[in-house]
MARRO-461730 format. One record per residue (C-alpha): residue number from 1; residue in one letter; z, y, x. Coordinates in steps of 0.1 Angstrom, whole numbers, always signed. Example, Ala and Ser with C-alpha at 12.3 -4.5 7.8 and 13.67 -1.06 7.14 Angstrom:
BEGIN
{1, "A", {+78, -45, +123}},
{2, "S", {+71, -11, +137}},
//
This chain:
BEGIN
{1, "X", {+0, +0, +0}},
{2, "X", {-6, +36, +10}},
{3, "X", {+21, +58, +19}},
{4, "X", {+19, +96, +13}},
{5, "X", {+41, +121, +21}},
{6, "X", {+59, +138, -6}},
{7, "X", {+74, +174, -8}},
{8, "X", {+96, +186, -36}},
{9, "X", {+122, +211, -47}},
{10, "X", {+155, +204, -67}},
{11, "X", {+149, +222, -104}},
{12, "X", {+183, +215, -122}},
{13, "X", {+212, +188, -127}},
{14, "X", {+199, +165, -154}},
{15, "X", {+221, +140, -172}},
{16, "X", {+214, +106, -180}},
{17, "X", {+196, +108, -215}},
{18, "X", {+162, +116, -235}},
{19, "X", {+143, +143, -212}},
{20, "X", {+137, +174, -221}},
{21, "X", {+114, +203, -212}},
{22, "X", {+131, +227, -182}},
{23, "X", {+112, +260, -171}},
{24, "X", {+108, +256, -134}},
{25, "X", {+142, +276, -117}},
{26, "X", {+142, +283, -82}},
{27, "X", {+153, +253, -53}},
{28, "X", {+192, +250, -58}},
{29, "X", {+214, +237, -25}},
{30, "X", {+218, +199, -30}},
{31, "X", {+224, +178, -3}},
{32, "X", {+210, +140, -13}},
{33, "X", {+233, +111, -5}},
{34, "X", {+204, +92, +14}},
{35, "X", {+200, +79, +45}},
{36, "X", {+162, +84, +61}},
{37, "X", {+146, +57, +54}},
{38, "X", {+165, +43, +19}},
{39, "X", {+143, +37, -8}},
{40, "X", {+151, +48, -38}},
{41, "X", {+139, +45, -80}},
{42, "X", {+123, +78, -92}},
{43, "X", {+116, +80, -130}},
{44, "X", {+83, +103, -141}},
{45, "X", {+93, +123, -171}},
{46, "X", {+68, +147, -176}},
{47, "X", {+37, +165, -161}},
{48, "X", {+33, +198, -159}},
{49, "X", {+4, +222, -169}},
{50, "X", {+1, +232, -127}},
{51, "X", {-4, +198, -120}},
{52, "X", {+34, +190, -107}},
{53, "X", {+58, +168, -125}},
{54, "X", {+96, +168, -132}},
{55, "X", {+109, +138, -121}},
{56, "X", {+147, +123, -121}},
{57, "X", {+159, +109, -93}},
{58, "X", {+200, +102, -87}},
{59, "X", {+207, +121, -119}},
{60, "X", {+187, +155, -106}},
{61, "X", {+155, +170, -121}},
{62, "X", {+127, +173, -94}},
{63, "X", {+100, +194, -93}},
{64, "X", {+72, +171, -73}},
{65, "X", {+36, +173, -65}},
{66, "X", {+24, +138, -71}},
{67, "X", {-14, +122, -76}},
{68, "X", {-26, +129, -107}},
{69, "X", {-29, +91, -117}},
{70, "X", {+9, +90, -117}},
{71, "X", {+17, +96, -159}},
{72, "X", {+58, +101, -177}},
{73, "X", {+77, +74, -179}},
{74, "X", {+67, +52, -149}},
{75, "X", {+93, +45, -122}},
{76, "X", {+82, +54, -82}},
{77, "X", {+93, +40, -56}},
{78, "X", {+103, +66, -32}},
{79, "X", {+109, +61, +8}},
{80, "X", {+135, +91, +18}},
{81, "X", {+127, +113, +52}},
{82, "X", {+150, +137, +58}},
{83, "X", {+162, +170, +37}},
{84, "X", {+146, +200, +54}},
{85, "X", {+134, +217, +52}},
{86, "X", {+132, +204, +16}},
{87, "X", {+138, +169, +4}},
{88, "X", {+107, +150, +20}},
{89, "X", {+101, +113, +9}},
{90, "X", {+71, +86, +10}},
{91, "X", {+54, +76, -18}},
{92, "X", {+45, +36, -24}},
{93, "X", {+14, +38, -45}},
{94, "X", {+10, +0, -59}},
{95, "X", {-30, -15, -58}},
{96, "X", {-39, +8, -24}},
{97, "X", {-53, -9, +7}},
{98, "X", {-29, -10, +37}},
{99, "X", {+5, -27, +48}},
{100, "X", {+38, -25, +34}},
{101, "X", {+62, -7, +57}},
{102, "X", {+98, -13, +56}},
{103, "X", {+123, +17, +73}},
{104, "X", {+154, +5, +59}},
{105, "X", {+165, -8, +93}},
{106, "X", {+152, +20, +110}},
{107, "X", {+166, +40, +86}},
{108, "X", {+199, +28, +92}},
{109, "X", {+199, +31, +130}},
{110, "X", {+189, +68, +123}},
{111, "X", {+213, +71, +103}},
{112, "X", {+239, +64, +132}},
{113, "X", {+223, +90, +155}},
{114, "X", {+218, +119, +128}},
{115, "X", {+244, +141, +121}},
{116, "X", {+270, +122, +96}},
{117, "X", {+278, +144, +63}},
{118, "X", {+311, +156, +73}},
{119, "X", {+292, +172, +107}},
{120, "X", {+280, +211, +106}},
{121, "X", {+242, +206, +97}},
{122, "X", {+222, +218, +128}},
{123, "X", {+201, +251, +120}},
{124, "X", {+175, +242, +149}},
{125, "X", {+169, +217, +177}},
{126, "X", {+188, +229, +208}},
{127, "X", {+170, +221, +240}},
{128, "X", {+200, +226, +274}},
{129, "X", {+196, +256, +291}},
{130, "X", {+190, +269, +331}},
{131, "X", {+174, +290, +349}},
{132, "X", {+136, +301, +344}},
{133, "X", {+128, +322, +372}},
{134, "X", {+145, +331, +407}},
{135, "X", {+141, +365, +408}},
{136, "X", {+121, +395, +383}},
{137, "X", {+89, +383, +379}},
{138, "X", {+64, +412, +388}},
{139, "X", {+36, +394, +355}},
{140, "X", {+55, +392, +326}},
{141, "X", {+32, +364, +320}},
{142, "X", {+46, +342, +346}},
{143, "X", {+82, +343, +322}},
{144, "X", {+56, +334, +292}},
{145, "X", {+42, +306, +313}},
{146, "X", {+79, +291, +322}},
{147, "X", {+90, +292, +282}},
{148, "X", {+60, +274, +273}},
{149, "X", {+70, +247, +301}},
{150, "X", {+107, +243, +284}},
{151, "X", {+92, +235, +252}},
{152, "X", {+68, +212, +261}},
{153, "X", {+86, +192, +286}},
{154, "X", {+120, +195, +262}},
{155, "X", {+114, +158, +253}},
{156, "X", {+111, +166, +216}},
{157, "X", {+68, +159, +212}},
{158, "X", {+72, +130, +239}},
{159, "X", {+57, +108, +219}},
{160, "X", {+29, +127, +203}},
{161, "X", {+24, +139, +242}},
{162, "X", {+23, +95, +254}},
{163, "X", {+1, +89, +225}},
{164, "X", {-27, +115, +235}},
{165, "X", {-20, +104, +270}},
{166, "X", {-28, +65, +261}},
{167, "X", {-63, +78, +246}},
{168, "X", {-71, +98, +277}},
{169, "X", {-57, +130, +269}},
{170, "X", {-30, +144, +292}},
{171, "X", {-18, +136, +326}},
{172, "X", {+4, +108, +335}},
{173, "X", {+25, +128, +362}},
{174, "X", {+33, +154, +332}},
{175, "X", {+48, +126, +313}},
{176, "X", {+69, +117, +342}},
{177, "X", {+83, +153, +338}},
{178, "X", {+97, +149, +306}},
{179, "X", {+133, +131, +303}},
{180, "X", {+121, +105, +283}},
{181, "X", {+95, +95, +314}},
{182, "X", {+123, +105, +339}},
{183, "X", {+142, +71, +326}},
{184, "X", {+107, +52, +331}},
{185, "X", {+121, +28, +359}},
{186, "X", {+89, +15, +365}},
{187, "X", {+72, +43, +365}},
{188, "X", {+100, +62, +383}},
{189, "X", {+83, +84, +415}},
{190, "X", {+49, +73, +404}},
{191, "X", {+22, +93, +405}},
{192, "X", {-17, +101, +391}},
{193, "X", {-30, +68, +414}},
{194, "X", {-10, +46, +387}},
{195, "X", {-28, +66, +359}},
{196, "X", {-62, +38, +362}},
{197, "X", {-38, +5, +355}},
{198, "X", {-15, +19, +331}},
{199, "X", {-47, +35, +308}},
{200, "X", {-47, +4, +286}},
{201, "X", {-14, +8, +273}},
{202, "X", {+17, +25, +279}},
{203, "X", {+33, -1, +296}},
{204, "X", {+67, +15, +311}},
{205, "X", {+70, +40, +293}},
{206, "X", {+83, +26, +263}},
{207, "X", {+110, +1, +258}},
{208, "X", {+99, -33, +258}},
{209, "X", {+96, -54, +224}},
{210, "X", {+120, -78, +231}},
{211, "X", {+145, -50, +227}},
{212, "X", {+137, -35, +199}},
{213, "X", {+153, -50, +172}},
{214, "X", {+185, -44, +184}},
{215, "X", {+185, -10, +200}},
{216, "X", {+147, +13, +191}},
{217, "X", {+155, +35, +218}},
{218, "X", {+171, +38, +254}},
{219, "X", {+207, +53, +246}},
{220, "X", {+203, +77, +270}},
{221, "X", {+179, +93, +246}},
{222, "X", {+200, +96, +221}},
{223, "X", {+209, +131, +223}},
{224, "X", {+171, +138, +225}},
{225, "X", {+165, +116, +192}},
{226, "X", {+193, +136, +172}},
{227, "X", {+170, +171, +184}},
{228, "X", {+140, +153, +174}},
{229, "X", {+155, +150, +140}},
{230, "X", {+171, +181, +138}},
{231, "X", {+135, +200, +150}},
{232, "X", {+121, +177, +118}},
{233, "X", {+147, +189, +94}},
{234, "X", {+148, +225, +105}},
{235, "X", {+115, +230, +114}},
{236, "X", {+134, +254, +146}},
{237, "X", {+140, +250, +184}},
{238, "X", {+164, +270, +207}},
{239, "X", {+168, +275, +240}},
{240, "X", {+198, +297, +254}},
{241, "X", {+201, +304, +293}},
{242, "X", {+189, +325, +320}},
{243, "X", {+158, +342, +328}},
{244, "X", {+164, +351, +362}},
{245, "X", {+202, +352, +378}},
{246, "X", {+223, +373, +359}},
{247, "X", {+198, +380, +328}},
{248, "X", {+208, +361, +302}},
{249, "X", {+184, +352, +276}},
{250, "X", {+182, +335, +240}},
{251, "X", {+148, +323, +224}},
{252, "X", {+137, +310, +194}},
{253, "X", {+107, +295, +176}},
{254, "X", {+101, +281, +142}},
{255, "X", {+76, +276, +113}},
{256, "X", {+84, +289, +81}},
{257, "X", {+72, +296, +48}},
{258, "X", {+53, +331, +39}},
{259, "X", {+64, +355, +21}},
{260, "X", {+49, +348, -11}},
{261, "X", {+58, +313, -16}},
{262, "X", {+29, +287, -16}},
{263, "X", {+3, +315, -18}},
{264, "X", {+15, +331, +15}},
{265, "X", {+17, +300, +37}},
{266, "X", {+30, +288, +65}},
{267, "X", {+38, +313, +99}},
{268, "X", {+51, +313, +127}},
{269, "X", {+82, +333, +140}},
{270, "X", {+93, +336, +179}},
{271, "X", {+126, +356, +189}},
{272, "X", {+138, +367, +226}},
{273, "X", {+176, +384, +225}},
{274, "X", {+185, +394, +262}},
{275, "X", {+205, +423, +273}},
{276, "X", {+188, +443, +299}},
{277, "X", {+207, +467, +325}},
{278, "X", {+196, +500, +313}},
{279, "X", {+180, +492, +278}},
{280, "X", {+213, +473, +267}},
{281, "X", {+211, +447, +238}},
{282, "X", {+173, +440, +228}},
{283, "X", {+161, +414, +204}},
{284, "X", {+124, +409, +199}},
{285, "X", {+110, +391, +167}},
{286, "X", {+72, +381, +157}},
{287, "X", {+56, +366, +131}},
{288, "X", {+25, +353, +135}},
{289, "X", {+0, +341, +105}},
{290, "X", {-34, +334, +117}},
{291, "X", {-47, +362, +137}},
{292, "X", {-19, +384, +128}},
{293, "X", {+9, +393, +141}},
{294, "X", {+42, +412, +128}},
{295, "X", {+67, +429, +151}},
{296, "X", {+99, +439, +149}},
{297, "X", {+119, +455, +178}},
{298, "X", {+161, +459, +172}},
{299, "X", {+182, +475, +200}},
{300, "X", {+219, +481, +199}},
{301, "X", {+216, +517, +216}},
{302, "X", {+197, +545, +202}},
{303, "X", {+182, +557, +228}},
{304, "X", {+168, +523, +237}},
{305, "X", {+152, +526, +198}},
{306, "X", {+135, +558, +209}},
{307, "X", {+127, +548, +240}},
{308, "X", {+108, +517, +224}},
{309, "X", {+94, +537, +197}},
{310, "X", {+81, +563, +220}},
{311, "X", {+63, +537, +235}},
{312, "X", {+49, +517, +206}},
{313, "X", {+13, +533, +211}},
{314, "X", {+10, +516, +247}},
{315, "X", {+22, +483, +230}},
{316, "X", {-1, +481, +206}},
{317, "X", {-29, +489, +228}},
{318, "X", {-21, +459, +251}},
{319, "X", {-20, +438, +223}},
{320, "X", {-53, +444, +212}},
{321, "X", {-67, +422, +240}},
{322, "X", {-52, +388, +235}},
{323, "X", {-73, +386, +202}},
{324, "X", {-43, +396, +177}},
{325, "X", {-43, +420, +151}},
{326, "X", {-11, +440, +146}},
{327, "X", {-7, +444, +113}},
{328, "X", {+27, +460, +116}},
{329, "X", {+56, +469, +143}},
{330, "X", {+89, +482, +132}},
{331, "X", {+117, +495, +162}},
{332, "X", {+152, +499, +145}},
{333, "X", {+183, +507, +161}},
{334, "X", {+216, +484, +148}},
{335, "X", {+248, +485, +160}},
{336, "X", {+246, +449, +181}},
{337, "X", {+214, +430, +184}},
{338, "X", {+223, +395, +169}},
//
């Protein structure tokens, strides 16, 4: 059977019972009881004149974008992901060509390494901090160039990053770099002339079958596992250390819905927070949606506000050659820079 990713939004506690016609409220916090990878009974009550349906599930009403074959009153099976950044769950259509796929023991050893219930939910996937740079780099590019290295040898995409490399894409000694290839002990201190025997499969680089059942994963990967999850559920990664010595530095990145709900969507939104010798507490935000960009510029000190506002003009002008469109840039000045 086919499995298809569903999205959908909590609409209203519904008790056991007849159903009954609800307007469409906005989501409501709910955490579900579920593990990732339970499966769980889903009754269709009714379709909806956009094309969604209001489905129960665990004595909620659902608001749920399912395949327009689905009609009220049939039950779904439902295969549960995670919860953010909204409930997220398989569907099991009966009659479609493929294999079955059970998670329920997966689900369960996930459900060891996420964070239990009674933890604080994580609000991003935090990747350990260090040092980027020895000294001030002269290119501000060359800063650019070492946060792009953090997040793609974090350990978070390795295995989107070994799959393009089994395929031909990639290069071997960049795996090595990330942690999860660091623990490689086959493949530790190897280099590109092991690339030509290792390029049909990916022998080494993941645990070996035998092993699986027990334990999916080296437990020294834990902690990257839990990130991986967290970066799934929040849809944000952080980074907190220093840029150079002595300049400390806090950046973000994260997808998130448009404003303007489903019309608007999806962007993407960067932040840098740093507190610079003479300009004080800065914090840097953009928001980028296809070729444009948004830009917002906080400072703690008010002259720092002027300063950056007096300089806006040259900003946007060297914006204009990296193929964005500035569509707006706001400098504010707030009493601390979160």
């Amino acid at each position: 059977m086919a499995l298809d990713p569903v999205q959908l939004k909590i609409i209203a506690g519904a008790p056991a019972g007849p159903a009954r016609p609800l307007a469409v409220e906005p989501a409501t916090p709910l955490r579900l009881d579920l593990l990732p990878g339970e499966r769980v009974a889903a009754e269709v009550v009714e379709g909806r004149p956009d094309g969604r349906f209001l489905v129960r599930l665990g004595g909620e009403l659902l608001d749920m974008n399912l395949p327009a074959t689905v009609r009220p009153g049939e039950t779904l099976t439902l295969t549960y992901l995670g919860e953010r950044p909204r409930p997220t769950f398989l569907l099991s259509l009966p009659g479609e060509g493929g294999e079955a796929v059970d998670l329920s023991g997966t689900g369960r050893w996930l459900g060891r390494i996420a964070p239990h219930s009674g933890e604080e939910q994580p609000s991003a996937a935090v990747v350990p901090g260090g040092r980027l740079l020895a000294g001030v780099p002269a290119d501000p590019k060359v800063l650019a160039g070492r946060l792009r290295e953090v997040l793609v040898r974090s350990g978070l995409f390795y295995e989107s990053h070994l799959a393009a490399w089994a395929v031909g894409e990639g290069k071997l000694a960049d795996l090595l770099e990330e942690p999860q290839g660091r623990l490689s002990p086959r493949l530790a201190g190897a280099g590109e002339r092991d690339s030509a025997a290792l390029q049909q499969g990916t022998a080494g680089l993941l645990p070996s079958p035998g092993n699986l059942a027990a334990e999916p994963a080296d437990g020294r990967t834990h902690h990257l596992i839990r990130e991986q999850l967290a970066l799934l559920q929040t849809g944000r990664f952080s980074w907190q250390g220093e840029a150079w010595p002595g300049q400390e530095l806090a950046w973000g990145v994260g997808e998130r819905e448009a404003e303007g709900g489903a019309a608007g969507g999806r962007e993407w939104e960067t932040s840098l927070a740093l507190e610079l010798p003479r300009l004080g507490p800065v914090r840097a935000t953009l928001r980028l949606r296809g070729g444009n960009l948004q830009l917002d510029l906080q400072a703690s000190q008010a002259s720092t506000a002027a300063a950056l506002e007096n300089g806006s003009a040259e900003l946007r002008g060297a914006l204009e050659g990296t193929g964005l469109r500035l569509t707006e840039l706001t400098v504010h000045h707030a009493q601390a820079a979160p």
